[in-house]
Phi, psi and omega in degrees: 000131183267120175242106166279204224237001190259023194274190164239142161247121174281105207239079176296142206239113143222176209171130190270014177218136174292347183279334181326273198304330178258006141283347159298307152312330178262015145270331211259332191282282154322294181300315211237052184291136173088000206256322189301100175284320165210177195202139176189117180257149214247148162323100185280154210257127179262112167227157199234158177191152196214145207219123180299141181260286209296058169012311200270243192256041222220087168225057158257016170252086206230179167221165214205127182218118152245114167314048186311122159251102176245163177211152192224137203232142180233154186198113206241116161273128173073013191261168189248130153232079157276328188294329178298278173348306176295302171333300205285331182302296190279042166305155202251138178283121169128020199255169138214141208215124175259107173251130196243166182218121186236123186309133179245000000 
């Protein structure tokens, strides 16, 4: 497969703090001016879990951890890809990032 400059790319975001991405985005902005097509954040996936403090018989002794997943979707147009390459190298830790390639 040949991926030439007219494709698109599609770029899933995710991450357990919303500033992660959106300083990620304003990198990707600065590297790739004019190239950035839509920018769209997705619902964030909430989960909660509640953890016995006591083993035994005690169990109104308990603590409630919630979990934030926000995600964010890019759609990168007219791009070449090294510049993509470059981008996905210098990521940040605590990013996790799914990349597509849609043909036109």
């Amino acid at each position: 497969m040949t991926i030439k400059k007219s494709n698109t790319f599609i770029i899933n975001l995710k991450a357990f703090s919303h500033n992660i991405i959106k300083y990620y985005v304003e990198y990707i902005a600065l590297n790739l001016p004019n190239k950035l097509l839509n920018l769209s954040s997705q619902p964030t996936t909430k989960k909660k879990f509640t953890i016995l403090r006591s083993p035994h018989k005690y169990k109104k002794a308990q603590e409630h951890f919630q979990l934030s997943i926000f995600k964010s979707v890019l759609i990168l147009k007219n791009t070449n890809i090294n510049d993509i390459y470059k981008i996905l190298l210098n990521k940040p830790k605590g990013i996790f990032i799914k990349c597509k390639i849609q043909q036109n």
